[in-house]
Backbone as JSON, one array per atom type, in Angstrom:
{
  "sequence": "XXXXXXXXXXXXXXXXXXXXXXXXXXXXXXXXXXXXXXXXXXXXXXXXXXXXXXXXXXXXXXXXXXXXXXXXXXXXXXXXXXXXXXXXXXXXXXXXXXXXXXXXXXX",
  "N": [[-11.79, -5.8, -17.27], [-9.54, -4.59, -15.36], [-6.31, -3.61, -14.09], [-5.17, -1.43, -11.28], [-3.67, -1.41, -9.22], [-0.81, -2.56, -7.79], [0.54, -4.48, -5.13], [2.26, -5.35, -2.13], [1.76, -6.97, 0.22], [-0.9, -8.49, 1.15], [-3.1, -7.31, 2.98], [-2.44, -4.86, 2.36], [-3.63, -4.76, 0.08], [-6.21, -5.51, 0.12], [-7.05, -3.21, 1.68], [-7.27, -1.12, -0.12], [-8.85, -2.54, -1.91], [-11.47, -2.63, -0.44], [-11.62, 0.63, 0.08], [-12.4, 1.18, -2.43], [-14.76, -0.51, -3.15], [-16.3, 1.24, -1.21], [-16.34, 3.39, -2.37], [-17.98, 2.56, -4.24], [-17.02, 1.88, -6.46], [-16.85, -1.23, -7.88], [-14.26, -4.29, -7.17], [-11.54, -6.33, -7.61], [-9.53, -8.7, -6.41], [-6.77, -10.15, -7.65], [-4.69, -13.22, -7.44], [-5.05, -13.65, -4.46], [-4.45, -16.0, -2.55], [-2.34, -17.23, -3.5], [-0.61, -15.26, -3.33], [-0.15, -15.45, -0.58], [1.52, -17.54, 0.06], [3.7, -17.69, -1.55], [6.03, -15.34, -2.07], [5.39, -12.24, -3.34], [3.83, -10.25, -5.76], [0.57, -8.55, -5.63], [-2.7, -7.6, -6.93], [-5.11, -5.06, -7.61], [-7.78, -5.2, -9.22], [-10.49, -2.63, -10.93], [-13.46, -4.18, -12.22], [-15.27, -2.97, -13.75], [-14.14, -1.51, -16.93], [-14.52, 1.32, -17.04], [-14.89, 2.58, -14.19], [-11.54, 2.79, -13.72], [-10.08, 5.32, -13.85], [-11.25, 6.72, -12.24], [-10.39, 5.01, -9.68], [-8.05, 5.26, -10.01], [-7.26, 7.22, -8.87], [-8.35, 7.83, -6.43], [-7.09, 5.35, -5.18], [-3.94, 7.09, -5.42], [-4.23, 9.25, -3.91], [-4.91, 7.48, -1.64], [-2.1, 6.53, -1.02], [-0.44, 8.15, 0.45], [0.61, 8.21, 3.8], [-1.13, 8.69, 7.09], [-0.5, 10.91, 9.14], [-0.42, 11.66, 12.61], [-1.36, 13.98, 14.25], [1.14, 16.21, 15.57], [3.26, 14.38, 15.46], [6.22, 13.87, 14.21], [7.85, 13.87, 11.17], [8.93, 11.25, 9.32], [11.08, 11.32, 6.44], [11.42, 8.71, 3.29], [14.65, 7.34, 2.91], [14.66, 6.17, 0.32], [12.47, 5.59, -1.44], [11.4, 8.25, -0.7], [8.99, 8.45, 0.44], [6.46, 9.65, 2.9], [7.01, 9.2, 6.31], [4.95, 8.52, 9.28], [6.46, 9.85, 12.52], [7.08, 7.69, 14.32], [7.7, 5.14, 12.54], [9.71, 2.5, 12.32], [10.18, 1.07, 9.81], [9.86, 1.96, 6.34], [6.78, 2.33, 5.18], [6.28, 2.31, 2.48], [8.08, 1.05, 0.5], [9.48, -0.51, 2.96], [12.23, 0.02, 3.64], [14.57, 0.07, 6.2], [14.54, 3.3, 8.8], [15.47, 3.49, 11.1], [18.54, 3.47, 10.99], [19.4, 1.89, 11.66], [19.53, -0.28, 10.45], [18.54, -2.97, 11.12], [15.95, -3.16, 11.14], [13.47, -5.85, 10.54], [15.18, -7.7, 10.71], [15.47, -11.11, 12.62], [16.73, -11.38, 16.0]],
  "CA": [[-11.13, -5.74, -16.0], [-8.1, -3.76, -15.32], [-5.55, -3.55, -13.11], [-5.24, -0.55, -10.44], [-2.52, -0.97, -8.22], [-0.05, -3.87, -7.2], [1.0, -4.38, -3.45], [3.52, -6.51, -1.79], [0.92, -7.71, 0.74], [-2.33, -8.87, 1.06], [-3.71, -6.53, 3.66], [-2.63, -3.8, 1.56], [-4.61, -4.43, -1.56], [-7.47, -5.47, 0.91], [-7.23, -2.14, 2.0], [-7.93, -0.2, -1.33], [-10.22, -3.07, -2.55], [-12.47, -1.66, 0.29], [-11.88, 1.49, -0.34], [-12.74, 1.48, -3.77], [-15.55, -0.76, -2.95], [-16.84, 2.12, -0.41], [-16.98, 4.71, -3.29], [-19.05, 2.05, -5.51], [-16.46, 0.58, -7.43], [-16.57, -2.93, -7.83], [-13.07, -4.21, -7.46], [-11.05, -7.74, -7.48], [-7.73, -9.06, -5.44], [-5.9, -11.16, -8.01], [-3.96, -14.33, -6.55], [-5.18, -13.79, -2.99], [-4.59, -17.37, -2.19], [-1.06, -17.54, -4.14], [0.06, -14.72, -2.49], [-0.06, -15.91, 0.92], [1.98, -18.81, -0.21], [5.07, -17.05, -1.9], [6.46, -13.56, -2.04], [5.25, -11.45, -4.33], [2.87, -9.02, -5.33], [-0.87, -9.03, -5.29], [-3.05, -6.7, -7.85], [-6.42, -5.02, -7.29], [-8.19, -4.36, -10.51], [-11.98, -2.59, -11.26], [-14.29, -4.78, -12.45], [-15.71, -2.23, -15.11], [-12.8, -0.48, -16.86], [-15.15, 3.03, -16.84], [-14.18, 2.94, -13.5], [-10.28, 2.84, -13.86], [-9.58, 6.52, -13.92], [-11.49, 7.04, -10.55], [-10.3, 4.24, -8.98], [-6.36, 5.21, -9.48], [-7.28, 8.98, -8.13], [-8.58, 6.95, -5.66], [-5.55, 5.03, -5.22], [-3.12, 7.87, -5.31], [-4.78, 9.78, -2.37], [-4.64, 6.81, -0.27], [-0.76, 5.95, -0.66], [-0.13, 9.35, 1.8], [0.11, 7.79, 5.14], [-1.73, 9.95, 7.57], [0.56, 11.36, 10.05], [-1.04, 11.57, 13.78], [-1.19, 15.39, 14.51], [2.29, 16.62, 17.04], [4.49, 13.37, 14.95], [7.7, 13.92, 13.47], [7.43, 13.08, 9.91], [10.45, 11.01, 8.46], [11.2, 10.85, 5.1], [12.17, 7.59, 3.04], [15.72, 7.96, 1.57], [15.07, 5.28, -1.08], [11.44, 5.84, -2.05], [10.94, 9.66, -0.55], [7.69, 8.48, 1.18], [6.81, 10.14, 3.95], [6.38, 7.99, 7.42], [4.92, 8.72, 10.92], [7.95, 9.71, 13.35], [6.75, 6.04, 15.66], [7.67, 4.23, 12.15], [10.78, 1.76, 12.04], [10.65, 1.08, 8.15], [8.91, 2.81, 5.54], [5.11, 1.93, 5.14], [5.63, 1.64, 1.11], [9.19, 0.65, 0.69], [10.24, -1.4, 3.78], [13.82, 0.87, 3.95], [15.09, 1.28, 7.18], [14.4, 4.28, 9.02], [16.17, 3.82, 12.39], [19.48, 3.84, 11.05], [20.38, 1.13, 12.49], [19.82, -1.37, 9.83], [18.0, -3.89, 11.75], [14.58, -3.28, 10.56], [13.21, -7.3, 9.93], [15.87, -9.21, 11.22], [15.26, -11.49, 13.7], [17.83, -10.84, 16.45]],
  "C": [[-9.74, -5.14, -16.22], [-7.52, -3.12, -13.87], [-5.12, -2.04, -12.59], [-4.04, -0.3, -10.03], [-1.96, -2.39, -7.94], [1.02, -3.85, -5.48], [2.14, -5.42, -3.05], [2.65, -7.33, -0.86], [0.1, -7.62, 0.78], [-3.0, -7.8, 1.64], [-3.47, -5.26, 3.19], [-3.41, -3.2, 0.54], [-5.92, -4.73, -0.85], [-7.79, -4.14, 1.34], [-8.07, -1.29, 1.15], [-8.93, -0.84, -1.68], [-11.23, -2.65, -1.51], [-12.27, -0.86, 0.35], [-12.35, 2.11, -1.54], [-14.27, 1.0, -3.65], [-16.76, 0.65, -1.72], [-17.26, 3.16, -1.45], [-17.59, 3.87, -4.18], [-18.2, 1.57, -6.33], [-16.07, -0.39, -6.99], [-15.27, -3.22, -8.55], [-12.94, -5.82, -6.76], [-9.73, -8.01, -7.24], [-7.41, -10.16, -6.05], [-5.13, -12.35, -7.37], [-3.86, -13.87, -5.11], [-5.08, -14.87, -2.44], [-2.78, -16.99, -2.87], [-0.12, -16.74, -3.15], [0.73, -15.06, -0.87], [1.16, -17.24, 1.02], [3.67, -18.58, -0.85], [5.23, -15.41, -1.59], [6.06, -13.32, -3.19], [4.59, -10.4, -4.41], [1.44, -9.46, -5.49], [-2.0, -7.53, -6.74], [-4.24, -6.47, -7.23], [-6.42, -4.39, -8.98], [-10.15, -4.3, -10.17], [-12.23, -3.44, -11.81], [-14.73, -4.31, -13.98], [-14.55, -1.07, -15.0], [-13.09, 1.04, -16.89], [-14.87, 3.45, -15.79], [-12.84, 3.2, -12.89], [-9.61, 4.18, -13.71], [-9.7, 7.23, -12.59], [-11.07, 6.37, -9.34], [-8.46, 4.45, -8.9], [-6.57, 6.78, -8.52], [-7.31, 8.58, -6.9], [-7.16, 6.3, -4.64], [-4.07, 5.57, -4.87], [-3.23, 8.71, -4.34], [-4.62, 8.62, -1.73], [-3.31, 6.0, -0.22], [-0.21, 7.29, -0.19], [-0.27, 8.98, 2.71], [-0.22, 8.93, 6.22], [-0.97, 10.03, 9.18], [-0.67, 11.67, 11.6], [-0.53, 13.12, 14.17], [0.53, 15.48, 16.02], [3.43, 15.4, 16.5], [5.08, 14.02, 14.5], [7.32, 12.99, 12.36], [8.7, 12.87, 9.45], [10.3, 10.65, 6.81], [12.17, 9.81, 4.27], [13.17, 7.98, 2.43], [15.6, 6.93, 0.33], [14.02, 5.89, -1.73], [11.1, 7.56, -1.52], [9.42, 10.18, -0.04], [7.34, 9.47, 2.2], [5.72, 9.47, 4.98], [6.07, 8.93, 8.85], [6.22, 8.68, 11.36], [7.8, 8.41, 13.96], [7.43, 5.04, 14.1], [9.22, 3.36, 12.05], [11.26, 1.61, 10.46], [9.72, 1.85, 7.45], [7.74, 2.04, 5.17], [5.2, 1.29, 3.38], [6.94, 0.81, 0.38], [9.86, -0.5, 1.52], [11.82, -1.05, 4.04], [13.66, 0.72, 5.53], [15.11, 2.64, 7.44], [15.08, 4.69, 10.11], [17.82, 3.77, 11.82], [20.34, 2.75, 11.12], [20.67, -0.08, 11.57], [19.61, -3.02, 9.76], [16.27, -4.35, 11.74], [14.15, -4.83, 10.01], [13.96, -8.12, 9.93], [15.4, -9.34, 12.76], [16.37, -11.41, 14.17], [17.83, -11.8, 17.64]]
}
């Protein structure tokens, strides 16, 4: 077993673990229970490490968020992501994008 990719939340690594699972690799969401419970991060690893090489290609194509044709694409100044114009923080980061600095406080 070997580790893929590490996320900050759950529904992230749920994401790829079904996507990986869609192309046939069998894949596993480390402290999915823990997570939910503190901050941290979360891991997806293959199952069989033969699939490890396809499963980050994998991986690396689907951290491009897919822009909605006629958006304004902003780019993160910390991480250099690049977000839908509709987004407030950055999709992989969590930066501020409006400027304003208010991104995740309650107000």
């Amino acid at each position: 077993m070997r580790s893929v990719a590490s996320f900050r939340t759950l529904s992230q690594a749920q994401s790829l673990r079904i996507a990986l699972e869609a192309e046939g690799i069998r894949a596993v969401i480390h402290d999915e229970q823990a997570v939910s419970l503190v901050a941290g991060s979360v891991a997806v690893s293959v199952v069989d490490d033969r699939d490890y090489e396809r499963a980050r290609l994998l991986a690396a194509r689907l951290e491009v968020p897919v822009a909605l044709a006629g958006d304004d694409v902003l780019r993160c100044p910390r991480c250099n992501a690049e977000n839908p114009g509709n987004f407030n923080a950055c999709w992989r980061c969590q930066t501020d994008l409006t400027g304003r600095g208010d991104v995740g406080r309650v107000v």
